[in-house]
C-alpha positions, -999 to +999 in steps of 0.1 A: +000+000+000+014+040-006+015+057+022+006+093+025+037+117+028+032+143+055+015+171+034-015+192+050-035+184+020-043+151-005-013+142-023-027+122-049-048+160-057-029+185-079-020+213-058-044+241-078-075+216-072-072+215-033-067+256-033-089+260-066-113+282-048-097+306-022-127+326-023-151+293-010-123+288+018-120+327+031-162+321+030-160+292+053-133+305+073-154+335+077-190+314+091-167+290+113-160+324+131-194+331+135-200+291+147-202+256+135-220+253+106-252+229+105-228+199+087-207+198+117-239+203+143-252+174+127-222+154+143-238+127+172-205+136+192-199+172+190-205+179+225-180+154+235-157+167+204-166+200+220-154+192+253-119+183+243-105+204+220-113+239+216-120+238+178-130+203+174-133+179+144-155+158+133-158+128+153-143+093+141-177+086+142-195+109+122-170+104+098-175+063+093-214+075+095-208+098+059-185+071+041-216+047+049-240+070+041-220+081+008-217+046-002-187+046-018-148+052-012-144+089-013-112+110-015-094+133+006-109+163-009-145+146-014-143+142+023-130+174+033-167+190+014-188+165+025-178+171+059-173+212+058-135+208+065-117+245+064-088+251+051-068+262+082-084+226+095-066+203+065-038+189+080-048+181+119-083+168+096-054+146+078-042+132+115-073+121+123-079+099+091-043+086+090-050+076+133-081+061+118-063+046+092-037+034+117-067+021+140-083-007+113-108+019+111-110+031+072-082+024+045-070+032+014-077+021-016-052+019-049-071+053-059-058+067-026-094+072-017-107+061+018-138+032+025-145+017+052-136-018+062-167-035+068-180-024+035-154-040+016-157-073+035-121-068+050-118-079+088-098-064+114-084-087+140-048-094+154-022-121+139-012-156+163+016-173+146+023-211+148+059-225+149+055-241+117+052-209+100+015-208+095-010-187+114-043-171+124-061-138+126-083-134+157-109-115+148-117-081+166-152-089+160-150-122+178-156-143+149-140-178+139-104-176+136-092-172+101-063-190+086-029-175+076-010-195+050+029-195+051+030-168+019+012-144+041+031-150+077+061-140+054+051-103+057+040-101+093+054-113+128+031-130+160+014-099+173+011-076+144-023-064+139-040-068+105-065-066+078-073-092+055-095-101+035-114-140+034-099-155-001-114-194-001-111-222+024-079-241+034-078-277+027-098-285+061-124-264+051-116-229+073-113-194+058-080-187+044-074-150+042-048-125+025-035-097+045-049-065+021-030-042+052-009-040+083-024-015+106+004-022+137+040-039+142+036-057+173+079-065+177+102-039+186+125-057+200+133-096+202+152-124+220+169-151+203+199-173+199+231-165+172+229-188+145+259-183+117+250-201+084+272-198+054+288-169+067+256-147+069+247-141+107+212-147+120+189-148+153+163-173+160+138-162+182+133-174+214+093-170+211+086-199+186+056-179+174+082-161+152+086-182+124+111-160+111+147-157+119+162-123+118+187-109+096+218-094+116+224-058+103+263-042+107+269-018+138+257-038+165+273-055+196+295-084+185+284-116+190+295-153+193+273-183+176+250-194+204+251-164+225+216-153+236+212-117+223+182-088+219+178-073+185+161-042+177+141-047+145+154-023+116+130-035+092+100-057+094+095-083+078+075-080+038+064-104+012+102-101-001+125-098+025+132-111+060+130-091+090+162-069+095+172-067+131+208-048+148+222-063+180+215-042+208+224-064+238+242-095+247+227-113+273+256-146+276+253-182+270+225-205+269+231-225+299+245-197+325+224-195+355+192-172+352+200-170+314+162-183+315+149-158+334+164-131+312+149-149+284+113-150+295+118-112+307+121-097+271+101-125+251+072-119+272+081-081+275+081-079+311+090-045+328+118-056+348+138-018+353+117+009+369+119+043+353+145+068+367+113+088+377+102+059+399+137+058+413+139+093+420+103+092+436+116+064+457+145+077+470+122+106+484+102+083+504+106+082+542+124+049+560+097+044+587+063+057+595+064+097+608+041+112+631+025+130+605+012+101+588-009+090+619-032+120+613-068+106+604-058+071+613-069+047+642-039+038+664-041-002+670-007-011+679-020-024+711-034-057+695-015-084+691-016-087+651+007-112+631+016-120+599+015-160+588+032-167+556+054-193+539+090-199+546+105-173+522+084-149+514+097-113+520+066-089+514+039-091+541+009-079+530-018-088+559-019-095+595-049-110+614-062-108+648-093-126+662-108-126+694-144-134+709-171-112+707-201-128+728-209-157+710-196-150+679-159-134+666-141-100+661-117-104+631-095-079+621-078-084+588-051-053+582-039-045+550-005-029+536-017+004+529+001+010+495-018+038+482-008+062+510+027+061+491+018+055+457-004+085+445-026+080+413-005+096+381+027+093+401+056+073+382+052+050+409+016+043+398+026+042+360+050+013+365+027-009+389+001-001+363+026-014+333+037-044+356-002-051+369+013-077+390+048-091+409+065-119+387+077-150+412+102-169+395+121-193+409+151-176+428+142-150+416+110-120+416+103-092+395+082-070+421+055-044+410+070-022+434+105-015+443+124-028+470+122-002+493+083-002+491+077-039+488+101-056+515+106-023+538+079+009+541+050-013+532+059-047+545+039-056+578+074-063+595+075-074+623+082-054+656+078-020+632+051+006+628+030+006+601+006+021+577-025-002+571-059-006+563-080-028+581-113-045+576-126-050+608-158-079+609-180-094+630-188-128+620-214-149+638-211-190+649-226-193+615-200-180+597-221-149+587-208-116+585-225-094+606-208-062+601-177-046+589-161-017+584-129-002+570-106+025+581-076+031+581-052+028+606-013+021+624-006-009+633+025-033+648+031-067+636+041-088+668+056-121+652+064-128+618+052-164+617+050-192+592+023-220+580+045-247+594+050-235+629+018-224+634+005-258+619+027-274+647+018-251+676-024-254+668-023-287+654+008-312+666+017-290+695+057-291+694+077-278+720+096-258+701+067-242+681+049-235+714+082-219+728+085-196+699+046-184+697+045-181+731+016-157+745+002-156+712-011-191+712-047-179+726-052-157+694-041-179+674-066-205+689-093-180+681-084-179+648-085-216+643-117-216+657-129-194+632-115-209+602-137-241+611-170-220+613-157-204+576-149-240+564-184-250+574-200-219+559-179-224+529-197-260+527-229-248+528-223-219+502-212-247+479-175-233+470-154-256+446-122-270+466-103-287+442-077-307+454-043-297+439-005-303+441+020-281+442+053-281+435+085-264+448+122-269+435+151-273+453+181-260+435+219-265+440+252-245+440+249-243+405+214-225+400+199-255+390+173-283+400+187-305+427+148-321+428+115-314+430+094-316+460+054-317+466+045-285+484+021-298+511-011-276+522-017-277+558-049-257+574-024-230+587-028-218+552-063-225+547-070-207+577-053-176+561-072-182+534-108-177+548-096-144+567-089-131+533-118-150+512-136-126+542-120-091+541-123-092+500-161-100+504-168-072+527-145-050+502-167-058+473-199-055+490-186-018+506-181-006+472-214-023+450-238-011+479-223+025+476-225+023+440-186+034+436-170+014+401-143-008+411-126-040+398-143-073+405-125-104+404-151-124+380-155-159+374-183-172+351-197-205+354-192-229+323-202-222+286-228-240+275-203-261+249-184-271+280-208-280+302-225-302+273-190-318+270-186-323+304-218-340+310-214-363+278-176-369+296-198-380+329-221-399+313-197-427+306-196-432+343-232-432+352-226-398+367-244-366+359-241-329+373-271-310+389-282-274+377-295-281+340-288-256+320-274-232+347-253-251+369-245-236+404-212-245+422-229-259+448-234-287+417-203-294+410-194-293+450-218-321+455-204-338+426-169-334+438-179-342+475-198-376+459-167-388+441-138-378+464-137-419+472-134-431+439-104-445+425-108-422+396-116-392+416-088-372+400-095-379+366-130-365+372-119-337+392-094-321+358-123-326+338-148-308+361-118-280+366-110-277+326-145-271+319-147-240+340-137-202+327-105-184+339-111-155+365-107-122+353-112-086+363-143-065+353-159-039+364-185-056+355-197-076+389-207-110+376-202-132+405-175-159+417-182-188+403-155-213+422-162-194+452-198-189+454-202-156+458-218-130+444-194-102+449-162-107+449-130-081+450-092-083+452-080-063+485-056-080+504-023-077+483-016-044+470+022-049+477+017-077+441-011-069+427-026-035+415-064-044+409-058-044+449-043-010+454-075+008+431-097-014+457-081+004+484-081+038+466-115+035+457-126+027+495-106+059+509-123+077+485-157+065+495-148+067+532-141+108+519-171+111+501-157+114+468-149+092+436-119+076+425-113+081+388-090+064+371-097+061+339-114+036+315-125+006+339-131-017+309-096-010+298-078-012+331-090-047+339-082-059+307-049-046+312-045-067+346-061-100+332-032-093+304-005-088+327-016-119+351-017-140+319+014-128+311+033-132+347+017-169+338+032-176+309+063-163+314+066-182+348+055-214+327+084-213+304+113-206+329+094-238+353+097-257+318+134-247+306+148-257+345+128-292+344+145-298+311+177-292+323+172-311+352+161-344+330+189-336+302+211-364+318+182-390+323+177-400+289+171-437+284+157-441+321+122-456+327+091-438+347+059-446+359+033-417+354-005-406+344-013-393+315-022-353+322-039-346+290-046-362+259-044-334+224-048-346+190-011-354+182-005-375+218-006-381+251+014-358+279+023-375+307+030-365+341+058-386+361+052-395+395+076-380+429+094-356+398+064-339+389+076-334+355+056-335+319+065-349+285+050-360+251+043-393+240+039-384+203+008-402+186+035-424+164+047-440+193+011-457+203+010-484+177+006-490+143-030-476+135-048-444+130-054-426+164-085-403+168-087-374+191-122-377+212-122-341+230-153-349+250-140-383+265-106-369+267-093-398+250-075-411+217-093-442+199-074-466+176-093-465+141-090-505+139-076-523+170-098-494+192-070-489+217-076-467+238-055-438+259-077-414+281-067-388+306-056-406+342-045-435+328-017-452+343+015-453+321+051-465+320+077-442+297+109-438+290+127-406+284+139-403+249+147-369+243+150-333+262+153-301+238+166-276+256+159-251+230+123-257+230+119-268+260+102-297+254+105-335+268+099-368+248+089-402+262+082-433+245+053-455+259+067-485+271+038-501+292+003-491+294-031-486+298-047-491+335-072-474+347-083-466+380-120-472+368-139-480+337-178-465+326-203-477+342-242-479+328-251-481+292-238-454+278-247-441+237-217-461+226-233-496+246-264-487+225-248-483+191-229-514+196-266-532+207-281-521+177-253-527+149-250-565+165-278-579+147-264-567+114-234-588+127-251-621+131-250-617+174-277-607+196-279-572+216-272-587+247-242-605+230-217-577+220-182-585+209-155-581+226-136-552+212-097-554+200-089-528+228-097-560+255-074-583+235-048-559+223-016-558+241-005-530+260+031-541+268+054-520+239+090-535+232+118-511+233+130-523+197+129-496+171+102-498+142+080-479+120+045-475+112+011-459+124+007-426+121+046-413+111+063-432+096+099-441+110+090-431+145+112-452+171+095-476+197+080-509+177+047-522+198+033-557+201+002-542+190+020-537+155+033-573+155+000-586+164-023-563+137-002-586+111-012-618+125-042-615+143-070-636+132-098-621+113-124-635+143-122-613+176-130-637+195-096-655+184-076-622+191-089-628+231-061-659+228-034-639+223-007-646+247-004-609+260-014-585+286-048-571+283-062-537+293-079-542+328-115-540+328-139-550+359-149-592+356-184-582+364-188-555+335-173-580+307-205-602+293-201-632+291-193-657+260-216-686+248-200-716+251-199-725+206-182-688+200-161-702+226-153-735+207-154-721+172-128-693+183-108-726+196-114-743+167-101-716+145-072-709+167-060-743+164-061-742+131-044-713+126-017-731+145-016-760+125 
């Protein structure tokens, strides 16, 4: 496409048409003066153009509502009349449509004249490449995902935002489209290893999302093949040409320790330097608490609060204190008051707000706050004063808030105490944990108390409590993975848990019954393709969820509390958890889902989190009688879902880079596992005591064609009808660790069992019933299915076959699809281990198929 040079008027116009008729402009010039004429009244916005700039333009709207109205792509000039556009007005009127332009809003055409999108069937939406050099546009319209061939990922990178236009279907039958423009360059900057090819130096991205490898340019930092660099991107990439990058920073080798977390920083462009304004606005803050910062505050130093967190954690948001209040409780849950130091527009504020969140990696954090806020002037430290807020409730033997109220107040922590001694003082009562709490143990008691009324009112309110493990490594000298340990849950931290599941309940409900906007922390219930996938997943066990078509989480606690006893209980619980939506923040207060409520904010960690610190702003400015501003709501949670997602992610691959280091000498060993997840191309499996995940690729299950089943969670062999479902017990063996990818391969070496099989008839029962007949066997009689006579036991020898060719790790099930008899019934003689199933839910076999199979066998023999 041309692009426009910077010229106040149309360049594609000759210079005598656009000032043709000086006496016209000096005439238009002359009413403006005298006010807006009735073309520019007729604008919908021109009272909110009005407000904001002093001789406004037409509004982005109005002018979309004259190309529609126009019906055809118009010109600069054409535009400029229809829309009463002076002449002193020109060029800013030429910023607007070139922002528009830049926006996905209108383009240009080859005439240089401007349409509008929509009219020309072209869709807006954002690019999401694929490491194998395809990709996809999502839509900004929320549409089905259109497909991006190689030949047009050539002239765009992952992120870039686009217009294309639909051009036919792919071979599967999606829309293909053809990028017509590209509205925004997403890359700046990238991360990637030195590659040196031929003598022409290249970096490969560290984000396999970028197909591309970039071109080195002259004039940067030298490099050394292998090194880990950033490049700044000289040129994009087009149709022609690779994308031109120029060394800006070398980072070091691949394997020296925290070269990961260096990695993930700039390829999931985390802020990880604070501004030099946020520096200097730091250094300015005070050391401790003054006396003029107790003004308008509540002085309860005098009760004994503590903070109870885990074993190295170094920013103490929240301290508790409970005692008895008639028959009921007095908690008091008090709160790092961050916004006292960080002031709304501050440079403070603007990088918590780009951050949105603290960044724990292992060894290492990225905090939303510096140092000096987040480990010393707003960490509850113990035996220091300290600016808080507090919600202060009154909960009944019920577990029923009473009342609550917030203020905001001084407060001194008295012990800095973790889950595990308090666990031992309450629960195992050690000597030594006794010793150190000391006079403290009767709060604590009350607290413990407490938690048991909120667990049972948690019950009765119906919360999901899924049961899950984590993990925490244990790293050597080194800086790497000495092993990995189960992080075990004890009540100390559930207890925690319920004082603040309490204080952020009472924060929503301060804010929604005084009508002040806020961010919610929002979790929707399932979507009704999930839920109908979920139930058709239970059905094959005879189990159903409660609700219909609106499901409560009370349902799905009743179904979780009904089969915590089952041998299979986990399986069932990932499904129940995978079909639910993430949380996100809105200002729009659609309820908790998870946790049953119907109000639910984020106020107890505005040290890490910044939905917490506008919480907290927006409740001193209610307790003032005024209203907290910030800006677009919509906009700002989206930003903090973003940056949570992002923390995620970036956490995820630095977790996944370590564990592959740490299993890069174990190649060839042998594991027992589960599988974790089943996706169309394999099986992942997660290894027992390790707590690490790898691929079993589809080629490694055997020798037939392997269908993907999303609702059963399971892959089904085409002819021997093997199959591999999520939970299943497995044996691997590690066959390869990529370092570069970060990825883990096993082979399958023994498997399936399962903890449990379907029970009831299920729709599969009754299509086999009714094709028996056809089949010369009654429906009562059905077959018995390859998958009960296959074997499961895989040799190590190498082989091809199934689906890719070549792939290592020969089965017996390949050996015996070449022999096996044509009856089934035969192919239930096969000398080999079969999948477990339950004696009572196998039918049983007349006594002639039982002969002829015999009959045939020995045959076969002979």
């Amino acid at each position: 496409m041309t692009t426009r040079p910077k010229k106040s008027v149309n360049p594609s116009a000759p210079a005598a048409e656009v000032s043709k008729s000086p006496t016209r402009s000096r005439a238009k010039s002359k009413a403006r003066a005298a006010g807006p004429s009735a073309i520019r009244q007729a604008d919908p916005f021109f009272e909110r153009e009005s407000l904001k700039y002093e001789l406004p333009l037409p509004s982005r709207e109005y002018i979309e509502q004259v190309l529609a109205e126009q019906g055809v792509p118009m010109t600069f000039e054409a535009l400029a009349t229809a829309l009463d556009i002076t002449e002193q007005e020109l060029e800013h009127f030429d910023r607007r449509l070139r922002a528009m332009q830049r926006d996905g809003q209108l383009i240009r055409n080859r005439r240089d004249a401007y349409l509008l999108p929509d009219k020309a069937d072209l869709i807006r939406g954002k690019v999401e490449g694929h490491v194998d050099g395809f990709g996809f546009l999502r839509r900004d319209d929320g549409g089905a995902d259109i497909f991006l061939g190689p030949k047009e990922m050539r002239e765009v990178l992952h992120g870039d935002r686009v217009i294309v236009r639909i051009a036919g279907q792919d071979r599967r039958g999606r829309p293909e489209g053809k990028i017509v423009e590209v509205l925004e360059r997403a890359n700046t900057r990238v991360v990637g290893r030195v590659l040196v090819e031929h003598g022409v130096t290249l970096v490969v991205p560290e984000n396999r999302r970028l197909a591309q490898d970039i071109l080195v340019a002259p004039g940067g930092k030298k490099t050394l093949p292998g090194q880990i660099v950033t490049v700044e991107l000289v040129e994009q990439p087009t149709k022609f040409a690779q994308p031109i990058g120029r060394v800006v920073e070398v980072l070091g080798n691949y394997a020296d320790p925290g070269m990961e977390i260096e990695i993930a920083l700039r390829k999931h462009e985390l802020p990880y330097e604070f501004s030099a304004e946020t520096k200097l606005e730091t250094r300015k803050l005070p050391v401790k608490v003054r006396k003029k910062d107790w003004v308008g505050r509540e002085d309860i130093t005098g009760l004994p609060l503590v903070t109870i967190d885990g074993e190295t954690a170094r920013d103490f948001d929240d301290a508790v204190y409970c005692e008895r209040q008639g028959r009921g409780f007095r908690l008091i849950v008090a709160i790092a008051d961050v916004s006292h130091y960080v002031a709304p527009g501050s440079a403070l504020d603007k990088d918590a707000y780009d951050r949105g969140n603290s960044v724990y990696f292992p060894r290492r954090v990225i905090p939303m706050l510096p140092e000096k806020l987040s480990n010393g002037l707003c960490s509850l430290n113990p035996q220091v004063e300290r600016l808080c807020m507090v919600a202060d409730m009154s909960i009944s033997m019920t577990g029923a808030i009473k009342a609550y109220r917030f203020y905001p107040a001084v407060m001194f922590s008295h012990a800095r105490l973790t889950y595990t001694k308090v666990a031992a003082a309450l629960y195992d009562s050690e000597a030594s944990a006794l010793e150190e709490v000391g006079e403290l143990l009767p709060h604590l008691q009350n607290l413990d108390k407490l938690f048991r009324v909120l667990l049972k009112a948690r019950a009765k309110r119906g919360a999901i409590d899924f049961e899950t493990t984590e993990t925490r490594m244990i790293f050597d000298d080194k800086g790497k993975i000495e092993r990995i340990v189960p992080e075990t849950r004890n009540d100390a931290h559930r207890l925690i848990e319920e004082c603040m599941l309490a204080a952020n309940v009472c924060a929503s409900d301060f804010l929604q019954t005084r009508a002040h906007p806020a961010l919610y922390r929002v979790h929707e219930g399932p979507t009704p393709e999930k839920l109908e996938k979920l139930r058709g997943f239970l059905t094959e066990f005879g189990l159903g969820i409660g609700g219909g078509e609106e499901p409560h989480a009370k349902d799905y606690a009743a179904l979780l509390d009904k089969v915590k006893d089952r041998p299979d209980a986990q399986l069932l619980q990932t499904v129940m958890l995978r079909s639910l939506r993430q949380a996100v923040y809105s200002p729009d207060n659609v309820g908790h889902f998870g946790l049953a409520y119907e109000a639910y904010s984020h106020f107890t960690s505005p040290i890490r989190r910044y939905p917490d610190l506008l919480v907290h702003r927006a409740i001193k400015a209610v307790l003032a009688s005024e209203q907290y501003q910030p800006g677009d709501w919509d906009e700002i949670g989206l930003h903090c879902s973003m940056t949570e997602r992002r923390a995620d992610d970036a956490t995820r691959d630095v977790v996944a880079w370590l564990k592959c280091y740490y299993m890069q000498d174990r190649v060839g060993e042998e594991f027992a596992g589960s599988v974790s997840a089943v996706v169309p191309f394999g099986l992942f499996v997660a290894l027992d005591d390790i707590f690490i995940e790898g691929l079993v690729h589809i080629s490694d299950l055997g020798s037939d064609y392997f269908h993907f089943d999303e609702t059963r969670h399971e892959l089904v062999g085409e002819r021997t009808n093997v199959r591999y479902r999520l939970s299943d017990r497995v044996r691997v063996q590690l066959v390869r660790v990529d370092l570069e990818t970060n990825k883990i391969d096993f082979r399958l070496i023994e498997g399936t069992s399962r903890p449990t099989e379907r029970s009831g008839k299920t729709a599969r029962d009754r299509d086999a019933a009714a094709e028996a007949p056809r089949r010369g066997r009654t429906a009562r009689e059905p077959a018995p299915t390859p998958v009960e006579s296959a074997p499961v036991r895989r040799t190590t020898r190498g082989a091809s076959g199934g689906q890719g060719a070549g792939a290592p790790g020969a089965t017996a099930v390949r050996g015996a699809a070449r022999t096996a008899p044509k009856s089934a019934k035969a192919g239930a003689k096969m000398t080999a281990k079969p999948v477990a199933r339950p004696a009572a839910k196998r039918p049983s076999k007349p006594k002639a198929a039982k002969a002829a199979a015999t009959s045939k066998k020995g045959k076969r023999r002979g």
